[in-house]
N, C-alpha and C positions, 0 to 999 in steps of 0.2 A: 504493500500500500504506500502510495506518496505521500509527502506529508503535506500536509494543510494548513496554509498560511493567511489570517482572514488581516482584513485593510480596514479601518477602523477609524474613526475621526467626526469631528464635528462638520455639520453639514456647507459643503462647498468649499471644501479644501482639496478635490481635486481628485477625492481614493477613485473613482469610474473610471477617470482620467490615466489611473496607474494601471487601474486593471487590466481595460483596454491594451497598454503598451505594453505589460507583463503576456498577454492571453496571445497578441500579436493581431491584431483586428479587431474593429469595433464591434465589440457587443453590447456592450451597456450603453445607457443611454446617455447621453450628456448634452448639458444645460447650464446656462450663467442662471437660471432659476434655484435657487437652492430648495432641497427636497425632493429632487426627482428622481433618485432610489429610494425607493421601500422597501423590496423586498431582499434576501438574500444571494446574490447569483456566484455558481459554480463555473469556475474554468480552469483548464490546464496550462500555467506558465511556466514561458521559456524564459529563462534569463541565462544566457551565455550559454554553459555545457549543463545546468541545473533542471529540471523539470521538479513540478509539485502544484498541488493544487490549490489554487485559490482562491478566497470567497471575499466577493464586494459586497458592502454593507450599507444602511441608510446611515446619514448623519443622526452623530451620537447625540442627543437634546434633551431637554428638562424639561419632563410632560408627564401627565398624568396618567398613570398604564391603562386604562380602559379610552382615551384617546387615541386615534388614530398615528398619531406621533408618539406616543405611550406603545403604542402597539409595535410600531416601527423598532424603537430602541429592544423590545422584548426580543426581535430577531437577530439584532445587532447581538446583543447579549448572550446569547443564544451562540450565535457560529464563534464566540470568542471563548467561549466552554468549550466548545469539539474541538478547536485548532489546538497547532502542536505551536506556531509564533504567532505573536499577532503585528501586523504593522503601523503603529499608530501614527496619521497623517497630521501636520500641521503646517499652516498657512505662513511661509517665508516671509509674504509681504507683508501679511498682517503681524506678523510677530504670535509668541503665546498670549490669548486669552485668557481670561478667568474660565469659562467654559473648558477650554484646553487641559487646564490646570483639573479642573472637576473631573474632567474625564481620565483622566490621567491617572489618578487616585483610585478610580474605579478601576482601572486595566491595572493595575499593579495588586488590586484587591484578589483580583481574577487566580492570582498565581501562574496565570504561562505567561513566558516570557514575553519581553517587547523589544520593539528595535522604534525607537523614532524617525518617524520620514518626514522632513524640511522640505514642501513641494513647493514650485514656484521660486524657484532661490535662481533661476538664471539672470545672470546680473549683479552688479554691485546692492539692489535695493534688496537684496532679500540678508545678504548678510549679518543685519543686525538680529533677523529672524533665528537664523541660524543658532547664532549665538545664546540668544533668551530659552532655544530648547535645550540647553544642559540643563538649566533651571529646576525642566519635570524630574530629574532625579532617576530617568532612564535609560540612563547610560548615554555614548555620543552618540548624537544628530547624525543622521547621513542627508546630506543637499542634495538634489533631484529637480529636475525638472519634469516629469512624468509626458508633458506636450510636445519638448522638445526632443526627449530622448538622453537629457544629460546627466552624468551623474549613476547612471544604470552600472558601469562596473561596479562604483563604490559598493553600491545596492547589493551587487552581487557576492562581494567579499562578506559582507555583513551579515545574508541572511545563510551564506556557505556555511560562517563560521558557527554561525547560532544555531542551525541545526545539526553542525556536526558535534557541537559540546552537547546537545541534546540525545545522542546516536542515532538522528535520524537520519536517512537517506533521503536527498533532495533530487530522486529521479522517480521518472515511471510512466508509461503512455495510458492513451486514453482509451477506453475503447468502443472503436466503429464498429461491432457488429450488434448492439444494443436493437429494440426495435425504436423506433422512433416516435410518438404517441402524443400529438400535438389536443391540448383542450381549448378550442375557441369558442367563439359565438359575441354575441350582442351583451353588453354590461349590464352585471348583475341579474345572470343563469346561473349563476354556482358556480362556475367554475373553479375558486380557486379551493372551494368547500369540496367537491369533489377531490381535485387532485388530494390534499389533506385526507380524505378519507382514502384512500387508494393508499398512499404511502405508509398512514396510522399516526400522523402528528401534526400540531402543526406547523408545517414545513412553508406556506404561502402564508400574507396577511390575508384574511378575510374581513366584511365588515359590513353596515347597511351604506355606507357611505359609494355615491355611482363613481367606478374610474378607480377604485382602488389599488389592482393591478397597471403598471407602465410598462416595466420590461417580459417580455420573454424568459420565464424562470426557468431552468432544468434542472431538473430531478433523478439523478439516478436511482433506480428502484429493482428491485427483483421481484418476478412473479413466479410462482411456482417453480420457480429454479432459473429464469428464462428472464434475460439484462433487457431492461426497458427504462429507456428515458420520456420519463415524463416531464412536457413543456406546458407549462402554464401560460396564458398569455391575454394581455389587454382586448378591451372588447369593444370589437367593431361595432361604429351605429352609422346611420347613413352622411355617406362624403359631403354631403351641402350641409352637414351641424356639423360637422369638422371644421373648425375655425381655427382654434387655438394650435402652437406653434408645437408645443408638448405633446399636444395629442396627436399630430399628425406623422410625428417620430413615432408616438406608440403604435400606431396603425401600421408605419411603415412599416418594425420591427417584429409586428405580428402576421404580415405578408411575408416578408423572406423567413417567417418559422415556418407558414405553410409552404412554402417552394420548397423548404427540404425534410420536413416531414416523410414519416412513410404512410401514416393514420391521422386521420383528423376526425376527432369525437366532437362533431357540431352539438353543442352544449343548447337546449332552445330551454324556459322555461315553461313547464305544463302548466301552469295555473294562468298563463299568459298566451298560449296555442304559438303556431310558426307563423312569423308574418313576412310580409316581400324582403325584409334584410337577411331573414335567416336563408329564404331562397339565395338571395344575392351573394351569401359568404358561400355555401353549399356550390353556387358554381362556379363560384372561384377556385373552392378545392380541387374541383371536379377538370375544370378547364387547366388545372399545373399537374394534372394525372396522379394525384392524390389517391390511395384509398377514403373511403368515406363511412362513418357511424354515426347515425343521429340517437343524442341521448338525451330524451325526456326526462328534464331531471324536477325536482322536487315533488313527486309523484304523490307523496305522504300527504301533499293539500287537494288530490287531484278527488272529487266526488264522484262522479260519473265516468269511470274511467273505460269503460268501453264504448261507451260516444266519442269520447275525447279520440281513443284508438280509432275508431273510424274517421274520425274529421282528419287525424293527420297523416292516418292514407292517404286520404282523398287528396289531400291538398298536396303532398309529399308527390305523388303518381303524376299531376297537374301539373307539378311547378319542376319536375325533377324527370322526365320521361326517358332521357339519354343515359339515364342508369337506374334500372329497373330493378325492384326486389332490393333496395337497398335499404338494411339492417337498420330499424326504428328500434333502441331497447330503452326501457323505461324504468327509475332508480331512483333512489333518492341520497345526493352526495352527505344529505344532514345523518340520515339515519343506520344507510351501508343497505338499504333492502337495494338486491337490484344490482349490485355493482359486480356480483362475479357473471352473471350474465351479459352485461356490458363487456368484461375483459374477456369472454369468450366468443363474443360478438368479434372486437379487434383481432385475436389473433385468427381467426379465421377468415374475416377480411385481409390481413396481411398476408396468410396463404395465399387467398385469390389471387391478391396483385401481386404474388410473385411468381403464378403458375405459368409452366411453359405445357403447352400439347403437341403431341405427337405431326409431324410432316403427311404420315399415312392416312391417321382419324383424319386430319380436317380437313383434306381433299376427300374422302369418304361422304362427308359430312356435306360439304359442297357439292358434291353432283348431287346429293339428295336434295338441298337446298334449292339448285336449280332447277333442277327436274318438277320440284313443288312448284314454286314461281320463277318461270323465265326471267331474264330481263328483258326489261319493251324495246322496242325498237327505238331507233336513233336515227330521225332525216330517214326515215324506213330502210335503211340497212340493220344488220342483226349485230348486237352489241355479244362478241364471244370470252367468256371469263374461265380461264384453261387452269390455272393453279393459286393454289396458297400457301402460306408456309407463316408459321412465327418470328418474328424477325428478331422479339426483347421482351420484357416481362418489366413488371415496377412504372408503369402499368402493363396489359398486356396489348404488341404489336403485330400486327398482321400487314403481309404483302398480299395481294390481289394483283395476279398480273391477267392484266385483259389485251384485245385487239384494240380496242378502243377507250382506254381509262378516263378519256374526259367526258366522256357522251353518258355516264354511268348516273344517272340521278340520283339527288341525295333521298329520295323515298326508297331507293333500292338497295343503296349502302344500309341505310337503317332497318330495314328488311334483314340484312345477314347479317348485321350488327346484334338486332333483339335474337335474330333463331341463333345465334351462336354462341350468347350469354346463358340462353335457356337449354340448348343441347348439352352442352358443355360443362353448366352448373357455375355459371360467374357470373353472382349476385353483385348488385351494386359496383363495382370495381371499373372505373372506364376503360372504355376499348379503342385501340387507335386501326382504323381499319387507313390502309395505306395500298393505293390505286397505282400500279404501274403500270408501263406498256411493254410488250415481249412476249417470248416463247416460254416456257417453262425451263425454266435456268439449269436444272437440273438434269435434261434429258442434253448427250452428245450432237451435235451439230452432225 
């Protein structure tokens, strides 16, 4: 295991900023707004030959714990218990604080170790900053610029050494074969109450308050023996009320988690039915080749729950036709009813989208197809479709080579599109059906 290093400081001193440069890409979100982490976020940093993991935090603040900033700090507090250092950030320009100082007290309460990070010191102006961190009593300041990049050997010496007097080892990769298990949807469906119930803590803020999630959280989790990253994420509402400059980073950041997702659990709330946004995120998923699960969550307020199942058929079939039979499960993230049907919903959607078929069935499959319904003629010439073959999976792809591949109408692709999801057994999962022109590639010339 790597070791765990969480970044820790009063709010807008820059830890995103660090993290970012340590993880080697922007993930976090960042803002001259102070406050725009909340939650905890994991990632594996590089610094020079060292690898280890970890965790951005919200600004450390004096709040009341059943406040939302109260709540914030409980997580902060939280990953400063599980790490093996902690990095505690302060403000070069600003010099130490009284806050600094508070916090300070409190990280040294904690018992693991600290290293002080001087952020912002490029330049003569941060210097006197520099200086006033011996003061917290934690040992020497290392200077940093986290923006520019400067200052990162010192960094590296410092958290070398502190973990090697610790005996931990400051390497270790991450690993890609996890499934990928994105929770989205429209603000305040549960989402981050679910993910917390899925893991058994809680791991996200939740709260009544709209917008409480920003960033993209990941989660590493195990399920039944089987690595699964669970991503929490900000929740889309329709682009004309996206105004603000913060939320339109959140959105952004919740779009590239669906582009690399492998699952996406469209999170709707039942006591509120699916309405055109929840269609519009769903074919978003659907349109970056996503698998898809829609989960009816807060099910425990739902009365009439077999009306309800029918109303979001109906609408679901309506609004979602280009992926049929796809996985509606119904849970409630408060209570846990529900949720292993759900996870067996996704791994069996992630089957789907990773399933490859045989060369022989689906030319088998095909002449029966045609032989059912020809295709129409074209300018009354005969439209002739000779083979197919799979070409990728994640989603699943098919070649279609025809005499004629543009004359082909989209009623007809969707014709072999539905009979090949339902011969086949691929519920929900998009299909890219893909028109060439040629012989059969595979017979000798």
């Amino acid at each position: 295991m790597p070791a765990v290093v969480a970044i820790v400081g009063r709010p807008n001193v820059g830890k995103s900023t660090l993290f970012n440069r340590l993880v080697g890409r922007r993930t976090a979100l960042v803002d001259a707004q102070p406050g725009v982490t909340r939650d905890r976020r994991e990632g594996m940093a590089r610094l020079g030959p060292l690898s280890f993991t970890v965790v951005d935090t919200a600004g450390l603040e004096d709040a009341d714990a059943d406040s939302l900033r109260g709540r914030m700090r409980g997580q902060a507090e939280t990953a400063v218990a599980a790490s093996d250092l902690v990095l505690m950030v302060v403000d070069g320009r600003a010099g130490v604080t009284p806050l600094d100082r508070y916090f300070a007290d409190l990280v040294r309460r904690s018992g693991v170790p600290v290293l002080v990070v001087v952020n912002k010191a490029e330049g003569d102006a941060a210097s006197a900053g520099t200086l006033e961190a011996f003061a917290l009593g934690l040992g020497d300041p290392v200077a940093i610029s986290a923006q520019h990049g400067e200052g990162m050997s010192d960094l590296h010496d410092a958290v070398a050494g502190a973990l090697a007097g610790l005996n931990l080892a400051a390497d270790g990769e991450s690993d890609d074969s996890s499934l990928r298990l994105a929770i989205i949807g429209r603000p305040n469906t549960g989402k981050s109450t679910l993910l917390n119930r899925l893991v058994g803590e809680a791991r996200v803020l939740t709260g009544p308050e709209p917008g409480v999630t920003r960033d993209s959280i990941a989660v590493d989790w195990t399920y039944r023996g089987r690595p699964i990253q669970l991503i929490d994420t900000a929740g889309l509402r329709r682009r004309a009320r996206v105004t603000e400059r913060l939320e339109k980073l959140s959105v952004g950041d919740t779009l590239v988690t669906i582009r690399r997702t492998h699952v996406a659990a469209l999170t709707i709330d039942a006591t509120v039915g699916i309405d055109r946004q929840d269609l519009v995120i769903a074919n978003r998923v659907i349109d970056e080749g996503r698998a898809l699960v829609i989960v009816a969550n807060k099910w425990d307020l739902v009365a009439d729950e077999a009306g309800l199942r029918r109303v979001l058929g109906r609408r679901i079939e309506a609004g979602l036709p280009q992926v049929r039979a796809l996985p509606v499960v119904s849970c409630s993230g408060l209570t846990g009813a529900g949720v292993a049907r759900l996870m067996a919903a996704v791994l069996e959607s992630h089957e789907v989208w990773n399933r490859r078929l045989a060369t022989a069935a689906l030319n088998q499959w095909l002449e029966a197809a045609i032989a059912h319904h020809p295709p129409p003629l074209a300018a009354g010439r005969q439209i002739k479709i000779r083979y197919i073959t799979q070409v990728a999976s994640r989603p699943p792809r098919f070649a279609l080579f025809a005499n004629r591949p543009d004359a082909v109408p989209e009623s007809y692709r969707r014709y072999l599109v539905n009979e090949l999801r339902a011969d086949f057994d691929l519920p929900g999962t998009p299909i890219r059906l893909l028109l060439r022109a040629g012989k059969n590639p595979y017979v000798p010339a």
